[in-house]
C-alpha positions in Angstrom: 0.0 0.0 0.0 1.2 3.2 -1.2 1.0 6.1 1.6 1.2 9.9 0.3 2.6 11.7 2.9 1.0 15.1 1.7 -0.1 17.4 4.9 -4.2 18.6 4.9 -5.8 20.4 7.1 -7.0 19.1 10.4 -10.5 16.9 10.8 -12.6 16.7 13.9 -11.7 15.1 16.7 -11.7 11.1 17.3 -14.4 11.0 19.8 -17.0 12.8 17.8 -18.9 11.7 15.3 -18.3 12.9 11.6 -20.6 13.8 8.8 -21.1 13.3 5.5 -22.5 15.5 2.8 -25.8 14.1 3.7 -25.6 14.4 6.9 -25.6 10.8 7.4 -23.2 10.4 10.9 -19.4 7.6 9.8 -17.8 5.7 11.7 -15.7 6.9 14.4 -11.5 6.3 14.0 -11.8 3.5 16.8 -14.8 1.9 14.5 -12.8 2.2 11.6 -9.8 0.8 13.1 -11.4 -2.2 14.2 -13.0 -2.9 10.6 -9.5 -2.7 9.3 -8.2 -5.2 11.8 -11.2 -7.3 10.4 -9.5 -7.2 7.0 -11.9 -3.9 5.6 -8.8 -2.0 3.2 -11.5 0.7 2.6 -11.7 1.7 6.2 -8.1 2.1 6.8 -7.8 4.5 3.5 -10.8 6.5 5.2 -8.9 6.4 8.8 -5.4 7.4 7.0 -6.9 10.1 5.0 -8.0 11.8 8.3 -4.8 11.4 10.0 -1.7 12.2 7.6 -1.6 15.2 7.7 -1.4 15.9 11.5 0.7 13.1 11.9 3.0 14.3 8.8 3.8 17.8 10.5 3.8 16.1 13.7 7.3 14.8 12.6 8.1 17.9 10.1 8.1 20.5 12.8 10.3 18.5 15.0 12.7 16.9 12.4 12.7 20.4 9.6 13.7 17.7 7.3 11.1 16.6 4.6 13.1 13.2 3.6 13.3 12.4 6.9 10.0 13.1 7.6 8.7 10.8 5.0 10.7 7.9 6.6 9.3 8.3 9.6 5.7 8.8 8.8 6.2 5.8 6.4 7.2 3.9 9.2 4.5 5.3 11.8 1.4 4.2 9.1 3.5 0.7 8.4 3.4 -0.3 12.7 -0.5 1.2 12.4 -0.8 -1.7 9.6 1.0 -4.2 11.5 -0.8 -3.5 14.6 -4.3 -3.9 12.9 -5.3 -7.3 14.3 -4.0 -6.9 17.6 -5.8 -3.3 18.5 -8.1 -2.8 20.8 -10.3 0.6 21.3 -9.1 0.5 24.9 -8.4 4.6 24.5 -8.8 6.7 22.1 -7.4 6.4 18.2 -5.6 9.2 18.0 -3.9 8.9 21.9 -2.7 5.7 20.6 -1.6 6.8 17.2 0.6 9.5 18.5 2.3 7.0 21.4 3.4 4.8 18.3 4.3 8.7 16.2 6.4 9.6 20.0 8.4 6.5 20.2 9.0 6.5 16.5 10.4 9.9 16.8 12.4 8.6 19.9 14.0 5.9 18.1 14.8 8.1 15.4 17.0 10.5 17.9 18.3 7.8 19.5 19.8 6.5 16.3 20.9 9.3 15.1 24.7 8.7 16.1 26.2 12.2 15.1 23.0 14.5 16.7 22.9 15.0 20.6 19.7 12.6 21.8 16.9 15.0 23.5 14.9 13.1 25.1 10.6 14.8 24.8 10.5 14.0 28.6 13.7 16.1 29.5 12.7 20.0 30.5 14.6 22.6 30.5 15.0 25.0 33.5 13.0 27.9 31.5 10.0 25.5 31.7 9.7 25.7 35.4 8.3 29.5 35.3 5.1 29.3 36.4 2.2 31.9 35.2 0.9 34.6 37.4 -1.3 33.3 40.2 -5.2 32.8 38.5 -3.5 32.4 35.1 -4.2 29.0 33.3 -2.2 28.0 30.2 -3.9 29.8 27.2 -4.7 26.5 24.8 -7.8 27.4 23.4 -5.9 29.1 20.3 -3.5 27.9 17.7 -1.2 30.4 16.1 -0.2 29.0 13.4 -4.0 29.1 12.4 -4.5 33.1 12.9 -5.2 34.5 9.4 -1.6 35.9 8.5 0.5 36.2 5.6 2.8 33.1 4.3 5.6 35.0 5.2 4.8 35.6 9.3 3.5 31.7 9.0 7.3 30.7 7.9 8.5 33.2 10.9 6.0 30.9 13.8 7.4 27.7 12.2 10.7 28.8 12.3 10.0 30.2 16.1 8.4 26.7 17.2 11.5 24.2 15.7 13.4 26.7 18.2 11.2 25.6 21.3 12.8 22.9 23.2 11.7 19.1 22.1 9.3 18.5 25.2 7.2 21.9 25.0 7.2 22.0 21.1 6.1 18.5 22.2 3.3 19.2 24.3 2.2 22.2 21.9 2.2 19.5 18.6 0.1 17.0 20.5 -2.4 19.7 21.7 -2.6 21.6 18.4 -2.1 18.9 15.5 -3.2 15.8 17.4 -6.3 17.6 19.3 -5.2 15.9 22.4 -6.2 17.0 25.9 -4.0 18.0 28.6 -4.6 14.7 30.8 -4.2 12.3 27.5 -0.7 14.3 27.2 0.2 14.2 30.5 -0.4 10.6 30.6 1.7 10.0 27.2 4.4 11.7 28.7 3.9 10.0 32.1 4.5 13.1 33.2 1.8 15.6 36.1 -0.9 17.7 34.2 0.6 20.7 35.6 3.8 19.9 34.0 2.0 19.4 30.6 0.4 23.2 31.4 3.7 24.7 32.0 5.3 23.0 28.8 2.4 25.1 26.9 2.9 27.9 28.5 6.8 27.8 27.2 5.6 27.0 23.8 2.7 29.7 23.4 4.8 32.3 24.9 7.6 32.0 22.4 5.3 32.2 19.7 3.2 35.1 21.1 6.8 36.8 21.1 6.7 36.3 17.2 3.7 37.4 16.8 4.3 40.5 19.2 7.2 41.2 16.6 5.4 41.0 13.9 2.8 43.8 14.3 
C-alpha cells in the first residue's frame, strides 16, 4: 500500500462523530480501526486520510527535514498496519496513534549517532516559570492558524522548531493531534501541571513572534 505523505488540514476530533455531505453520521476512528483489523482495506484508506496530515507535521516541525520526515511517517502508518489485528479501542485512536508517532520519533534521535539525543521528557530550567497566580495556560488558540500572511507563517514555524523538544512536544500534541491535557500528561507519564507549563513555554515564544510581527 502506497501512503502519500502530503499534509491537509486538520478533521474533527476522534471521539465525535463525523458527517457526511448528507448528513448521514461515519464511523468513528476507533470503528474504523477495528474494521481494518477485520480485513476492511476501505476503512483504513478512510482512517489514514483523516490522519496524515497531523501526523506528517507532527514529525516535520520536529525533524525540519522533509526526507526524513517521510521515513518516519512511512514507518508510523506501516506499525499502524501491522498492529491492525491486535488493537483494541481500549483509548482513544488518536492517543494511541501519537504513542506509536512519540516512540518513532524517539528511536529516530536515539539513532541518530552524530545529533545529541533529547529526550521529549527532559525540560529545560525555563519550563519551570510558572504563570501569574489565576492564570491557566492559554490552549484554546493555535497560532499557526490566525489569518496571516505566508511569510509571518514561515517566521512561527521557524520560532516553534526553536522551542525545546518537550514543550514544542506538548504544543504538537495539543494543536495537531487535538489531544487534551490529561491524555498528554499521561503519554508523557508526566503531572498535568507539568504538561500546562510546557504550553505555556511554547505559546509564549510564539506570542513573542507574533508580538514582533505587528
Amino acid at each position: 500500500m502506497t501512503f502519500i505523505a502530503a499534509p491537509v488540514r486538520r478533521t474533527d476530533t476522534a471521539e465525535e462523530m463525523r458527517r457526511t455531505g448528507d448528513g448521514m453520521p461515519e464511523e468513528t476512528d476507533e470503528a474504523l480501526m477495528m474494521a481494518f483489523g477485520r480485513g476492511d482495506s476501505a476503512a483504513f484508506e478512510r482512517l489514514y486520510a483523516r490522519h496524515k496530515g497531523p501526523t506528517f507535521r507532527y514529525f516535520l516541525r520536529h525533524t525540519s527535514d522533509r526526507a526524513r520526515t517521510d521515513e518516519l511517517h512511512q514507518d508510523l502508518w506501516l506499525s499502524v498496519v501491522r498492529a491492525r489485528e491486535r488493537y483494541t479501542a481500549a483509548a482513544r485512536f488518536t492517543t494511541w496513534l501519537y504513542t506509536l508517532a512519540r516512540h518513532r520519533l524517539v528511536d529516530h534521535w536515539r539513532a541518530q549517532r552524530t545529533t545529541p539525543v533529547t529526550s521529549l521528557d527532559v525540560d529545560c530550567a525555563e519550563e519551570t516559570i510558572d504563570a501569574p497566580a489565576g492564570r491557566e495556560a492559554r490552549t484554546e488558540q493555535d497560532p499557526l492558524e490566525i489569518v496571516i500572511d505566508e511569510q509571518a507563517g514561515r517566521r512561527l514555524v521557524a520560532a516553534l522548531a526553536g522551542v525545546p523538544p518537550p514543550q514544542r512536544d506538548a504544543f504538537l500534541l495539543h494543536v495537531e493531534a487535538g489531544l487534551s491535557l490529561a491524555e498528554i500528561a499521561g503519554l508523557a507519564q508526566v503531572p498535568v501541571e507539568t504538561i500546562k507549563s510546557r504550553l505555556r513555554y511554547a505559546y509564549r515564544r510564539l506570542r513573542a513572534v507574533l508580538e514582533d510581527l505587528q
